[in-house]
C-alpha positions in Angstrom: 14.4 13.5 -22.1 16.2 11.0 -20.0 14.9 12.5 -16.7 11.2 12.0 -18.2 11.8 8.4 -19.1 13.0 8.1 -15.6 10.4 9.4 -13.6 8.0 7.4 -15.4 10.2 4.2 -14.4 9.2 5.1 -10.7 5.3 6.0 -11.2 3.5 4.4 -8.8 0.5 4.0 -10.7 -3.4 3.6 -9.4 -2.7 0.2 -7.4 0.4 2.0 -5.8 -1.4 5.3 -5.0 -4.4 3.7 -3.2 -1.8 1.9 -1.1 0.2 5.3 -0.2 -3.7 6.8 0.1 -4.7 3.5 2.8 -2.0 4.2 5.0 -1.6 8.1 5.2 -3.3 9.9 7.9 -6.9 11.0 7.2 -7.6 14.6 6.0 -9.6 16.2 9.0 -11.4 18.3 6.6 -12.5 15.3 4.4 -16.1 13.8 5.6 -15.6 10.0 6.3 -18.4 7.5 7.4 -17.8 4.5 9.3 -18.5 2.1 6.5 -15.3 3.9 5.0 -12.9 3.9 8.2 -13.6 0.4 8.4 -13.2 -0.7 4.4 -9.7 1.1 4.9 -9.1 -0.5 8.2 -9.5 -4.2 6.6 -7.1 -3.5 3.8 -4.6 -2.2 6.2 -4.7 -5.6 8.1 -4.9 -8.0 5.1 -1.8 -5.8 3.5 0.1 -6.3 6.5 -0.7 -10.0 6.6 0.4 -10.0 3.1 3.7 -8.6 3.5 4.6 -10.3 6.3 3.6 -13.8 4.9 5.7 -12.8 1.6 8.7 -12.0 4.1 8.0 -15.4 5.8 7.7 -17.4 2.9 11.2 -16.0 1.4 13.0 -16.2 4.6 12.0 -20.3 4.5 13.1 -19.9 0.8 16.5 -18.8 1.7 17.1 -20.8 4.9 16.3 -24.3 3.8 
C-alpha cells in the first residue's frame, strides 16, 4: 500500500514524459520527417534557455 502511494508521488506525468521523450535519442526504427526533427529541436533550445534563465534568476535571488 505504502510503496503504491509512493510511486505515484514520483509519476512524472504527460508534461514530464514528453520532456524525457524530447531529449532521449531517436528510435532508428521510428520514421521521422524533418518538420518533426526540427519541432523537437526548438523545444530542446527553448527548454535549455528556460533552465538556465531559472538558474540565473535564482542565483541573483540568492546573491543580492
Amino acid at each position: 500500500m505504502m510503496s503504491n502511494k509512493l510511486k505515484e508521488f514520483f509519476e512524472v506525468g504527460e508534461v514530464g514524459n514528453y520532456f524525457i521523450r524530447v531529449f532521449k535519442k531517436p528510435d532508428p526504427n521510428k520514421k521521422s520527417n524533418f518538420n518533426l526533427r526540427m519541432m523537437h529541436g526548438i523545444n530542446k533550445i527553448s527548454i535549455v534557455v528556460f533552465l538556465a534563465a531559472l538558474i540565473f534568476w535564482i542565483f541573483k535571488r540568492i546573491m543580492y
